[in-house]
C-alpha positions as a Markdown table, in Angstrom:
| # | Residue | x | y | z |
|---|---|---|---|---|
| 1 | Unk | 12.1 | 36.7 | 33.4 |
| 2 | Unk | 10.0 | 34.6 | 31.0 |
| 3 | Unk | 8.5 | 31.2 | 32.5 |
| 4 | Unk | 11.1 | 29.6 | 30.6 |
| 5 | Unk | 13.8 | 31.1 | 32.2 |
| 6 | Unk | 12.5 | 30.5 | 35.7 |
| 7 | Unk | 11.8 | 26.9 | 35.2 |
| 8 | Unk | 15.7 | 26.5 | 34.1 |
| 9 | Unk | 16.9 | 29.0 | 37.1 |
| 10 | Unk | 14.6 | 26.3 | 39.5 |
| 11 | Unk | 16.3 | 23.3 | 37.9 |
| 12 | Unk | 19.9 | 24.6 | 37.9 |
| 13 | Unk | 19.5 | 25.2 | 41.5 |
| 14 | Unk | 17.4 | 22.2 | 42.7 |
| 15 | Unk | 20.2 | 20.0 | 40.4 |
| 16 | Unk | 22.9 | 21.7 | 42.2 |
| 17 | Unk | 20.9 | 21.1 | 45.8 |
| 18 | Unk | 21.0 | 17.5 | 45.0 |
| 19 | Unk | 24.0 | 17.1 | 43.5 |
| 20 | Unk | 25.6 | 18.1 | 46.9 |
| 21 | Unk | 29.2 | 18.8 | 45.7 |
| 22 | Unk | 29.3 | 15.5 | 43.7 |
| 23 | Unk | 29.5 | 14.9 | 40.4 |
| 24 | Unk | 26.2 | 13.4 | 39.3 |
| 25 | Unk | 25.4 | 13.7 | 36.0 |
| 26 | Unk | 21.2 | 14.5 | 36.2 |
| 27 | Unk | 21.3 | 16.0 | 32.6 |
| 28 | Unk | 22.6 | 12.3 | 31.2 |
| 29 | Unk | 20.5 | 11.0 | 33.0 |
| 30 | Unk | 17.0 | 12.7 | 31.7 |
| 31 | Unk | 18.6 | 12.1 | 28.3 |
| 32 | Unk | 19.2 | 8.3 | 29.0 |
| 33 | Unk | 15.6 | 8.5 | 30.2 |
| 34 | Unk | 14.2 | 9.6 | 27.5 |
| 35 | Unk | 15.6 | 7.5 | 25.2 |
| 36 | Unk | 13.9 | 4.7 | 27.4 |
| 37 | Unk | 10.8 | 6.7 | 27.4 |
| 38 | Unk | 10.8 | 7.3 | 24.0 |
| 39 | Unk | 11.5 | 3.8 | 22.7 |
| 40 | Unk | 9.0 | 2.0 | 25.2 |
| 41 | Unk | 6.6 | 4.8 | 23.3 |
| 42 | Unk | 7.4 | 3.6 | 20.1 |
| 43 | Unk | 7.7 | 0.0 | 20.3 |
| 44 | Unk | 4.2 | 0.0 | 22.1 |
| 45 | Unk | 2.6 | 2.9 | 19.1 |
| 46 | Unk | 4.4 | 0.0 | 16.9 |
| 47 | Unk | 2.7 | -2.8 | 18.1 |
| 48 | Unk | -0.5 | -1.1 | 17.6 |
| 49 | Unk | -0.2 | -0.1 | 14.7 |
| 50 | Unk | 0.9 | -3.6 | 13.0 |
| 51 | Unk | -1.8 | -4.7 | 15.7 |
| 52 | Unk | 0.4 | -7.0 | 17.8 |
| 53 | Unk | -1.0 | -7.5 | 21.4 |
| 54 | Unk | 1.0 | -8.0 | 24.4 |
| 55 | Unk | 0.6 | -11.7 | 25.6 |
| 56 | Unk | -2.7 | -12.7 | 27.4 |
| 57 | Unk | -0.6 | -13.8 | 30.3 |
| 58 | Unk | 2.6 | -14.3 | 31.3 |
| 59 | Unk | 3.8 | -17.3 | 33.0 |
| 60 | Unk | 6.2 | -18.0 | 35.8 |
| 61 | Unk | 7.9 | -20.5 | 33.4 |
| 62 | Unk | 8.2 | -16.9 | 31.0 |
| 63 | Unk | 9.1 | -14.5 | 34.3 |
| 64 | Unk | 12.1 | -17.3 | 35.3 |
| 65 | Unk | 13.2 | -17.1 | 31.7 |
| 66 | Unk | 13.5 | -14.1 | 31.4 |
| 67 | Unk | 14.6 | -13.3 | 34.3 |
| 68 | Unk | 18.0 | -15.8 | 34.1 |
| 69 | Unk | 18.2 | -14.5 | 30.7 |
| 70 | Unk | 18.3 | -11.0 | 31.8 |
| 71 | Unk | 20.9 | -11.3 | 34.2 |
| 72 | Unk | 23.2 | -13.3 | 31.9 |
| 73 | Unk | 22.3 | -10.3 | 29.1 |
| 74 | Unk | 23.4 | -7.9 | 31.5 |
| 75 | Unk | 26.4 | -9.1 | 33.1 |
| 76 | Unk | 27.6 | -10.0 | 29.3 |
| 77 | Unk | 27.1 | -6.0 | 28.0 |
| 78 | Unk | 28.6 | -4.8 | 31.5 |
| 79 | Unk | 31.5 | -6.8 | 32.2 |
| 80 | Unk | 32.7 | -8.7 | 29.6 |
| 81 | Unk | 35.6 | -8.6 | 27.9 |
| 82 | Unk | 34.7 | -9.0 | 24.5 |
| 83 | Unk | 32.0 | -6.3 | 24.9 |
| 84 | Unk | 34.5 | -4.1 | 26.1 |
| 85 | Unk | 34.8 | -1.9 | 22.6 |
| 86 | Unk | 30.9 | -0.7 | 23.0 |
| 87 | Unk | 31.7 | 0.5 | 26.4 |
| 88 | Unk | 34.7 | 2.2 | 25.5 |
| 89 | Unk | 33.6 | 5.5 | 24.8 |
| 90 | Unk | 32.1 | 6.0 | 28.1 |
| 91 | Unk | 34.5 | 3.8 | 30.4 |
| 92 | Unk | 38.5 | 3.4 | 31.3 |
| 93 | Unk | 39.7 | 0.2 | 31.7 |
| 94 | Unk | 40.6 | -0.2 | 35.7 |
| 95 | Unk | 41.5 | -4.1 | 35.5 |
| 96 | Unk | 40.1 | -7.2 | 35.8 |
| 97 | Unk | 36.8 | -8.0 | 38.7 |
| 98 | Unk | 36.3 | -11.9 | 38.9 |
| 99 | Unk | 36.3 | -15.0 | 36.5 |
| 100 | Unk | 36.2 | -13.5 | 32.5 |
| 101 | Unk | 35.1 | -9.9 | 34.1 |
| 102 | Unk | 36.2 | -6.6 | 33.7 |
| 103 | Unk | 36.4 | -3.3 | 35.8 |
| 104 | Unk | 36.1 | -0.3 | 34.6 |
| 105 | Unk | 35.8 | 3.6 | 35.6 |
| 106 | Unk | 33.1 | 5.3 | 34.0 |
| 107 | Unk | 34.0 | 8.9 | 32.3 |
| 108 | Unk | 33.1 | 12.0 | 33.5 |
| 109 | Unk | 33.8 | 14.4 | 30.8 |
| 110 | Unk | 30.5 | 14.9 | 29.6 |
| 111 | Unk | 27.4 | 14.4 | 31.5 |
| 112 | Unk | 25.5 | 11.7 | 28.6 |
| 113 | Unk | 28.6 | 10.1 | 28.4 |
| 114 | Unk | 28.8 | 9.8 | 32.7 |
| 115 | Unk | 25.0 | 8.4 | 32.4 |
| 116 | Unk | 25.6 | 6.0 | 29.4 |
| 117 | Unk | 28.9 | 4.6 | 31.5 |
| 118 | Unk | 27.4 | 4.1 | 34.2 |
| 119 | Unk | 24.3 | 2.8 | 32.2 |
| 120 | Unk | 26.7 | 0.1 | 31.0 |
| 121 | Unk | 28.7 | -0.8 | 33.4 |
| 122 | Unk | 26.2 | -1.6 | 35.6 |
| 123 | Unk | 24.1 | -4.6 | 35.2 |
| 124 | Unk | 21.4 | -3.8 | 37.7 |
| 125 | Unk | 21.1 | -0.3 | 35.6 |
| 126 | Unk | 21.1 | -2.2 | 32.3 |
| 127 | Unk | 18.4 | -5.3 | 33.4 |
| 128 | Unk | 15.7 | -2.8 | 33.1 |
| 129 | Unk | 16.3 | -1.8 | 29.2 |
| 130 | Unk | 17.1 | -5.9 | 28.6 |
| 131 | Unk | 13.8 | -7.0 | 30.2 |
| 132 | Unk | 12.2 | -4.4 | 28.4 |
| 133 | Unk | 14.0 | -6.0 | 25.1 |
| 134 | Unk | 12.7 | -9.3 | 25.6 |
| 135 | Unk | 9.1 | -7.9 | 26.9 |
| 136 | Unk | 9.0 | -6.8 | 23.1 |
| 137 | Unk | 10.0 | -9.9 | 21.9 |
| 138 | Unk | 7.3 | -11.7 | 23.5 |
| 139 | Unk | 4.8 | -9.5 | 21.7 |
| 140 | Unk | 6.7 | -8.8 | 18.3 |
| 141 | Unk | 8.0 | -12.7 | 18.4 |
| 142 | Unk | 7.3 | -14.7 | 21.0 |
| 143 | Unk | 9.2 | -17.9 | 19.4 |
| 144 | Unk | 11.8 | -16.1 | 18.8 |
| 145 | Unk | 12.5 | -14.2 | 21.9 |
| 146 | Unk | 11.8 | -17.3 | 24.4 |
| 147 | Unk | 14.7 | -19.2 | 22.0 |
| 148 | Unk | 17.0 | -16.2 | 22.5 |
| 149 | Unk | 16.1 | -15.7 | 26.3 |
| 150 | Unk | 16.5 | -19.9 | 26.4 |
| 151 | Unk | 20.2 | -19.3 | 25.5 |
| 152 | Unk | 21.4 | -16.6 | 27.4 |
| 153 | Unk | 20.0 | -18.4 | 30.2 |
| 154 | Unk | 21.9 | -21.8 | 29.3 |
| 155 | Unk | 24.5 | -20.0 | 29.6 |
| 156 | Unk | 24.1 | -18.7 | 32.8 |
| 157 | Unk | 23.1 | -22.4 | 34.7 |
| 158 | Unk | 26.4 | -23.1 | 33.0 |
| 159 | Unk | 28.1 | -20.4 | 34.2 |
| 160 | Unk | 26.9 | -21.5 | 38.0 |
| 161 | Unk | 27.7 | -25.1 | 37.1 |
| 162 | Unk | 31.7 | -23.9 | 36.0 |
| 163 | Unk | 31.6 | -21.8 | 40.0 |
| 164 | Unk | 30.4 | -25.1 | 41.1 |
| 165 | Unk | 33.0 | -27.3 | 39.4 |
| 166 | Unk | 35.6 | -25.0 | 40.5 |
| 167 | Unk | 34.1 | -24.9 | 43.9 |
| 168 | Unk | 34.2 | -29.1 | 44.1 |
| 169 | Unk | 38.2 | -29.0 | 42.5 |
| 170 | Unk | 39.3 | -26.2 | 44.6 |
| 171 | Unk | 38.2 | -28.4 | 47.8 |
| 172 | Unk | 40.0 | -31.5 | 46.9 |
């Protein structure tokens, strides 16, 4: 047996170890990871290159941002309904989850497309690759990615203020 062959026979088995009788989609997943690897890779050999630098600090004002931006970025890609044809491919539709939310099932069929559903239909899952987005945009544009993060995160003190409102109606 070549090394090769002995490294896939090892993986095959430790994946199956882990994978317990459940369907867990490890494949999809190194894929998904390299794609993050590989575009965090780029993006920084980018930067470089063009001779952007990263920020020589980041604020708490910038970390809060970002942050509220980030969850309203993530909750919009994994459970809204307008976004709903992007996740398509790797989700079924299982119904509606809360106020202008969606569920949905992820596919199984294929393991990239099990890692890529899951991927984005969970927003705790998908916060990493956002923040990431708007890192990059405080390097590549700072002006432009604090405006963009500024929106998404209007959006989501007026998303608390509507659960508010309708908190304060519901109670009179």
């Amino acid at each position: 047996m070549t090394n090769a062959t002995t490294i896939k026979h090892w993986a095959q088995r430790e994946a199956e170890t882990y994978r317990n009788g459940n369907d867990r989609p490890l494949g999809g997943y190194l894929a998904a990871m390299g794609v993050y690897a590989s575009a965090v890779t780029g993006v920084t050999l980018l930067g470089r290159r063009l001779g952007f630098r990263a920020p020589q600090q980041i604020t708490p004002w910038d970390v809060a941002l970002l942050g509220i931006a980030t969850h309203r970025v993530t909750r919009t890609i994994t459970k809204d309904a307008v976004v709903s044809p992007i996740r398509a491919p790797f989700t079924t539709y299982g119904g509606l989850q809360g106020p202008a939310e969606l569920h949905e099932e992820v596919r199984t069929d294929s393991h990239v497309r099990h890692a890529v559903g899951e991927l984005l239909t969970c927003p705790f899952c998908l916060a990493q690759w956002v923040a990431t987005g708007f890192a990059a945009g405080l390097v590549f544009a700072p002006r432009a990615a604090r405006l963009v993060a500024a929106t998404f995160a209007s959006v989501a003190v007026s998303d608390f203020l509507q659960f508010g409102y309708s908190a304060v109606q519901g109670k009179e």
